[in-house]
C-alpha positions in Angstrom: 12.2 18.4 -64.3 13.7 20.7 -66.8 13.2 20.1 -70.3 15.7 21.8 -72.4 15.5 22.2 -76.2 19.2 22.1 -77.6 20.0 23.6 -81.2 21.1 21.0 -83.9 24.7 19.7 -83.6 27.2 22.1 -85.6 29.3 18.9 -86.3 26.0 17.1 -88.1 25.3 20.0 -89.7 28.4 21.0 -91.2 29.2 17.4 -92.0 25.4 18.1 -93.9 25.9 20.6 -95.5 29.4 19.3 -97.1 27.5 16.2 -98.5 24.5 17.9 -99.4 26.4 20.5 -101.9 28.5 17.4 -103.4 25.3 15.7 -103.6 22.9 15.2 -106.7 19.9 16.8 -106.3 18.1 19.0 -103.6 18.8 17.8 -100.4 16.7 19.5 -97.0 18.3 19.6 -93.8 16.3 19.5 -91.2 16.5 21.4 -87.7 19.8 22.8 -89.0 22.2 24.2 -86.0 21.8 28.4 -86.8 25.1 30.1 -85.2 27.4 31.8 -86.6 29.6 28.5 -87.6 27.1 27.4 -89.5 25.8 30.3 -91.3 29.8 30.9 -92.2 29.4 27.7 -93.7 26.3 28.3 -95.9 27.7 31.7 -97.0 31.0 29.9 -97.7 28.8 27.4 -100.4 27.0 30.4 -101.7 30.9 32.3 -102.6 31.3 29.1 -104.5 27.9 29.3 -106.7 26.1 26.6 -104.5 22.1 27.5 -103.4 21.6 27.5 -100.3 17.8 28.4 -98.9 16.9 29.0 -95.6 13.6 29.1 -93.9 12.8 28.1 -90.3 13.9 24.5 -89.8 14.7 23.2 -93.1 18.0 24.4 -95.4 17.4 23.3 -98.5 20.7 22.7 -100.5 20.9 22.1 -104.0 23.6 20.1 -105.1 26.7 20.1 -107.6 28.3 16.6 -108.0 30.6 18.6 -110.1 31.9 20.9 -108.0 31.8 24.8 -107.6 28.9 26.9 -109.8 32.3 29.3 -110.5 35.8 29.7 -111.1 36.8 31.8 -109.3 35.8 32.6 -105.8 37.1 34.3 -102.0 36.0 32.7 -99.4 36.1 33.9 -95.8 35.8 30.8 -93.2 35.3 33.3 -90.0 36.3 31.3 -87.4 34.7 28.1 -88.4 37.1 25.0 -87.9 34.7 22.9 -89.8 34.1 25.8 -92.6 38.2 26.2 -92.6 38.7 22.4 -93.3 36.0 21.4 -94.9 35.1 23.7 -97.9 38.8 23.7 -99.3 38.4 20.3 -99.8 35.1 20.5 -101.4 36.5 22.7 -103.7 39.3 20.4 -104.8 37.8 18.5 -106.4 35.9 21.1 -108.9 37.9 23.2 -111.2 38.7 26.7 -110.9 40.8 28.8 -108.0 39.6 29.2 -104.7 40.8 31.3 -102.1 40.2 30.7 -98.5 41.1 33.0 -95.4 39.7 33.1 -91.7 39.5 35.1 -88.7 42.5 35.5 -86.9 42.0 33.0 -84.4 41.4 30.4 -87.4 44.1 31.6 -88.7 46.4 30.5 -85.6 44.7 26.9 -85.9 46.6 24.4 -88.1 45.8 22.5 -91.4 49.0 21.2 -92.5 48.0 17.7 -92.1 45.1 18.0 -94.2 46.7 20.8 -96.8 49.7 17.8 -97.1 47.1 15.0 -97.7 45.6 16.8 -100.2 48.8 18.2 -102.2 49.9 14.0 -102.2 46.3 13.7 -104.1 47.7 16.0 -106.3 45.9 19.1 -105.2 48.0 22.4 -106.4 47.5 24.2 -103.2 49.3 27.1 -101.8 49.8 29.1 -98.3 50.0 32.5 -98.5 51.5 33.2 -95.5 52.5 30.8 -92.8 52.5 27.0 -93.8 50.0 24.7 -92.4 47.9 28.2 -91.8 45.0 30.3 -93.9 45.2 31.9 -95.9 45.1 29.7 -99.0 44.5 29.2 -102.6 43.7 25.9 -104.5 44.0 25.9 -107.8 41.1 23.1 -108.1 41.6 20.6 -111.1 39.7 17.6 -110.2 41.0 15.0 -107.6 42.0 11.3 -109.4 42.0 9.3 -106.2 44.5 6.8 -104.8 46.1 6.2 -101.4 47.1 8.1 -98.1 48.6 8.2 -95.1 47.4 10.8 -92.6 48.1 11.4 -89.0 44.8 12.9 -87.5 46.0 13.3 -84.0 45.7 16.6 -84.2 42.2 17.0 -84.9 39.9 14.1 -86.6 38.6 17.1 -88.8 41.0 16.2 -91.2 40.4 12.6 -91.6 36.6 13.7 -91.7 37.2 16.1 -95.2 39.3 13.4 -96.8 36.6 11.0 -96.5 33.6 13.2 -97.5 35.9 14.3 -100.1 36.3 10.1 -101.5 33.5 9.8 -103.4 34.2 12.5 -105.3 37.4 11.8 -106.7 37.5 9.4 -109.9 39.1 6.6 -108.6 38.0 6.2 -105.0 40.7 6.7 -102.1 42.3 5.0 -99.3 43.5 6.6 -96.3 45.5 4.2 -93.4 45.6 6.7 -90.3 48.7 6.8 -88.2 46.8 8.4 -85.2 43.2 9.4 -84.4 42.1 12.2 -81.5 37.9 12.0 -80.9 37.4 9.0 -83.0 33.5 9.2 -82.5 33.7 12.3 -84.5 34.9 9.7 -87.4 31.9 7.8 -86.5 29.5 10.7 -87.2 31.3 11.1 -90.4 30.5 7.5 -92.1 27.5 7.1 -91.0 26.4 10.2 -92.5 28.4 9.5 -95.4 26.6 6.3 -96.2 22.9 8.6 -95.1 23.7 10.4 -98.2 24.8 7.2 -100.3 28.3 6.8 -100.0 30.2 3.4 -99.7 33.2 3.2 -97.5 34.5 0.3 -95.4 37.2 0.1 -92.7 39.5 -2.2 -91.5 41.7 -1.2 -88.8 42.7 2.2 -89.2 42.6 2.0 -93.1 39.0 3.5 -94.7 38.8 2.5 -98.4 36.3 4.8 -100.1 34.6 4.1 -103.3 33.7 7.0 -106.3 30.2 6.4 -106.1 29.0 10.5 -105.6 26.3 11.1 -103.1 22.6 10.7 -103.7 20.8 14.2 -102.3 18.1 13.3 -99.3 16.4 14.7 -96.4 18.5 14.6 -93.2 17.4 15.4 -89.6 20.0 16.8 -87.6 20.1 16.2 -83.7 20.8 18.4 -80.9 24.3 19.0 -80.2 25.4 16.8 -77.8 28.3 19.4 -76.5 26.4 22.0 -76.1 24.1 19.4 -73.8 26.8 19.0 -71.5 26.9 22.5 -69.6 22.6 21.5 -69.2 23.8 17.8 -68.1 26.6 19.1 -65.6 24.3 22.0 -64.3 21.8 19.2 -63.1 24.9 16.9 -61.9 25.5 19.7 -59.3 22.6 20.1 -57.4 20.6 17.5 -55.5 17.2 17.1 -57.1 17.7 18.7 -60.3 16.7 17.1 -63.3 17.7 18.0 -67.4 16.0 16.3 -70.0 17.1 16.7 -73.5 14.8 15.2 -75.9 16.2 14.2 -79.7 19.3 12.7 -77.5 18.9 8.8 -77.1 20.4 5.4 -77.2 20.9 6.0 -81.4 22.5 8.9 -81.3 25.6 9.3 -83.7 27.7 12.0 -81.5 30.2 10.6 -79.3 30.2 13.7 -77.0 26.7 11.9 -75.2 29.0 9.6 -73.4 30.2 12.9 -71.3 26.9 11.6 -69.0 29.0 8.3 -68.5 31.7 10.2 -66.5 28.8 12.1 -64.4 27.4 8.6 -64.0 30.5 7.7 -62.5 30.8 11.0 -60.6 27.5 10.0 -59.0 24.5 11.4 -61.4 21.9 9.9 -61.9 21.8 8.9 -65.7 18.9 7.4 -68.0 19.2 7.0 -71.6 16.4 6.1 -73.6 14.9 5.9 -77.4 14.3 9.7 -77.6 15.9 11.2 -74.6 18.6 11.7 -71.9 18.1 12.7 -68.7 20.7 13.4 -65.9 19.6 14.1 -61.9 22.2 15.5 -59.4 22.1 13.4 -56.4 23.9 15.3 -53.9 27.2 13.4 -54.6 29.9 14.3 -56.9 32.9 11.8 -56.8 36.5 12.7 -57.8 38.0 10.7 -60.6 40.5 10.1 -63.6 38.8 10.2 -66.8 40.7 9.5 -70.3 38.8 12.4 -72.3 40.5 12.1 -75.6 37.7 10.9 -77.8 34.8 13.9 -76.0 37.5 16.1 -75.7 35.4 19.0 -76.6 33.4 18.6 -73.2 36.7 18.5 -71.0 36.5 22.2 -70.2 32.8 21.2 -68.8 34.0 19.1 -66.8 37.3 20.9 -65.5 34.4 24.3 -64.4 32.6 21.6 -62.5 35.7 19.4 -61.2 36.1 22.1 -57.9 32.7 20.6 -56.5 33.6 17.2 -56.4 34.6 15.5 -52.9 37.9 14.6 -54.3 41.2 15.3 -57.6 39.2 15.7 -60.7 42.7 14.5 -63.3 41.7 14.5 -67.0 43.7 13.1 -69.3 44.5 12.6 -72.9 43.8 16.0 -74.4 46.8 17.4 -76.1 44.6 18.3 -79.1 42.5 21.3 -76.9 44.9 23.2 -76.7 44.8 23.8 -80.6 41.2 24.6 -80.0 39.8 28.0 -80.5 42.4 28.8 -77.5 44.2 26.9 -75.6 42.1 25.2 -73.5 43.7 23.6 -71.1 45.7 26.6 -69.8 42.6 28.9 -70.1 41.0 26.1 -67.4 43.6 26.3 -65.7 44.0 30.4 -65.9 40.4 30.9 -64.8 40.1 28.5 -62.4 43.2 29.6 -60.5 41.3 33.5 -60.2 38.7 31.3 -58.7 40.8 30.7 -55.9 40.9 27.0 -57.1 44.2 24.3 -56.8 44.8 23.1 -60.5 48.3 21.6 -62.0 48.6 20.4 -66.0 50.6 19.2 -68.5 51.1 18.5 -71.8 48.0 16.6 -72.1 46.2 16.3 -68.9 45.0 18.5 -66.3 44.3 17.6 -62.6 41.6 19.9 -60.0 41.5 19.8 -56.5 38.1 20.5 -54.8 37.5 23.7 -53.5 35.0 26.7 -53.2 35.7 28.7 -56.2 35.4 32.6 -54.9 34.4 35.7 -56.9 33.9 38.4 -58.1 36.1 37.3 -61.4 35.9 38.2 -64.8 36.5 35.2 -66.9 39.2 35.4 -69.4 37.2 33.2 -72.7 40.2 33.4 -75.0 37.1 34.3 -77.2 36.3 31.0 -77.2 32.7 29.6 -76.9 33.4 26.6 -74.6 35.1 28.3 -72.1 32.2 30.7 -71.5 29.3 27.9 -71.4 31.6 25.8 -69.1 32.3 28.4 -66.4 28.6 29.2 -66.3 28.0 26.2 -65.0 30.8 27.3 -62.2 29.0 30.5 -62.0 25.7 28.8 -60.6 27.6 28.0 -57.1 29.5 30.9 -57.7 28.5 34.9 -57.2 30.1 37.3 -59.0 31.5 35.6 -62.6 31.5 37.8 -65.4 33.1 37.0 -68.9 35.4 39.7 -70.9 33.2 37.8 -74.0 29.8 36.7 -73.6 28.6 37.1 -76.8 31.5 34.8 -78.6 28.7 31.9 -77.3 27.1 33.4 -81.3 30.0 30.4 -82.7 27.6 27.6 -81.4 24.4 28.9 -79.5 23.6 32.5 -80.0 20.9 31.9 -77.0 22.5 30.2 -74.7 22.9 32.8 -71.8 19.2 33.6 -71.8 18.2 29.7 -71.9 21.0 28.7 -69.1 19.5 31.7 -67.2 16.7 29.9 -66.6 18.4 27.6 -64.1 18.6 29.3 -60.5 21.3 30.0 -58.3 22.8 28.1 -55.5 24.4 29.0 -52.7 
């Protein structure tokens, strides 16, 4: 059995870092997520005049209920969807003008729905260049509150910053949702919300949130339950292998653990417990149709592993990856057809037919850190996969390539 230790989830920890800064008091995050998202984050908070300490283990952040330590700042997301997103909306609701940019793949990835929600709030925000896009600039004022209708179908990022942002407003909000993509991701949000004191209730797709602030505390953050997946499927594909990941049980708030279900039902062996999940390839890997819309971030694990099942491998449902860090869909489909592999899509779905992928190929990642990890999974069966960027894996988990080399190769 192979026990792997998995850095903290980016999406707790960005979500953490977000309340922590709007919270009163110090607040300590614990077993933060250190990649290159998430330091883009911290340095983000620190261009607005927040403290951020960092030591091994613990951030310590301390917290302005009031907004931004200056008036004036230029921030520079990198290529952080969760930094893009998040700290504009932060820094709404202090006063002052904030400018926000991002690498140029950020910059191809849209905002408009939230941008719109907030300029209904009353937000004086502007697009410098293409609308819906960074650059931008928000002329910050404080945020009164009221009532909102959003279409998060896109990406459930933007329903995520307008309910971190509630409490902060002086009235409370409301937001009724038209559409929701990876509603676990929601989930993750209110629970954490409430961690750090919040009050917000639901009904239906309507989430009223009162102006209560945020109480600073001490939050542990769990392994990332994405990242667990290439570990999960790399067991799935080999009789006799075994992944544990400990920190990843029955409580766990990210919605990306049920990508074990669909290996369950591909033939895995799967145990969930208090503290752990484990996965143990069987020998058997099962075609299937899977609706992947709310763990659409592990779909490109599953579509590197799809050729080694006995049967079609059709996912379906994710129209929102291919407004991903690339395309995703068609970068599956791009790479798997240099494999020598049978794939078709659409505009939401994508269907594998089993096969022996062949190398040598170099991998085309899009720069993307998803694609990379998946197709090393494909690369354990496979001789002969490179990637034209291994290092872009620094977004999520700067070490992954030595700690997935551990697992051997199989013919």
């Amino acid at each position: 059995m192979t026990v792997i230790d998995i850095p903290g989830s980016k999406s707790l920890t960005a979500r953490a870092l977000f309340l922590a800064a709007a919270a009163d008091g110090t607040s300590t995050l614990l077993r933060p997520l250190l990649s290159d998202d998430t330091e883009g984050f911290a340095e983000g908070l620190r261009a607005l005049g927040y403290e951020v300490r960092q030591e091994p283990g613990a951030w310590h952040i301390e917290g302005r209920p009031e907004g931004p330590a200056v008036d004036t700042a230029d921030v520079y997301c990198r290529d952080g969807a969760t930094t893009a997103r998040f700290l504009p909306t932060l820094a709404a609701a202090g006063h002052g003008t904030f400018r926000f940019d991002a690498s140029p793949q950020m910059r191809r990835r849209p905002l408009g729905p939230l941008t719109t929600a907030l300029r209904t709030l009353g937000v004086d925000l502007r697009h410098e260049e293409n609308e819906g896009h960074h650059p931008l600039t928000v002329h910050a004022a404080g945020i009164k509150g009221g009532a909102l209708t959003l279409d998060a179908g896109q990406s459930s990022q933007y329903l995520t910053a307008l309910l971190m942002l509630g409490p902060l407003t002086a009235e409370g909000l409301t937001i009724t949702v038209t559409d929701l993509v990876s509603e676990p991701y929601v989930e993750i949000t209110l629970a954490m919300m409430r961690a750090f004191g919040a009050q917000v209730t639901q009904e239906g797709r309507t989430y009223t949130v009162a102006p209560t602030g945020y109480t600073a505390t001490a939050y542990p953050i769990e392994p990332d339950a994405s990242t667990s997946s290439y570990f999960f499927a790399a067991a799935a594909l080999d009789p006799g292998r075994t992944v544990t990941v400990p920190g990843l049980g029955t409580g766990a708030l990210q919605g990306d653990l049920g990508f074990v279900d669909v290996l369950r039902r591909m033939g895995a062996d799967v145990e969930i417990t208090d503290t752990a999940t484990t996965v143990r390839g069987t020998g058997t890997l099962r075609g299937l149709t899977v609706d992947m819309r709310d763990i659409s971030d592990t779909m490109p694990t599953l579509a590197a592993l799809a050729p080694f099942a006995d049967g079609p491998v059709r996912i379906e449902d994710v129209a929102n990856t291919r407004v991903k860090e690339c395309d995703r869909l068609d970068a599956c489909a791009e790479n798997l057809g240099r494999l020598g592999i049978t794939v078709a899509t659409g505009p939401d779905w994508i269907e594998i037919r089993p096969g022996t992928p062949t190398g040598p190929v170099e991998i085309a990642t899009h720069g993307d850190h998803r694609i990379v990890m998946s197709f090393a999974v494909t690369a354990l069966r496979t001789p002969g996969i490179t990637f034209d960027d291994p290092g872009c894996v620094r977004k999520t988990f700067p070490d992954f390539h030595h700690v997935f080399g551990a697992f051997p190769r199989t013919p």
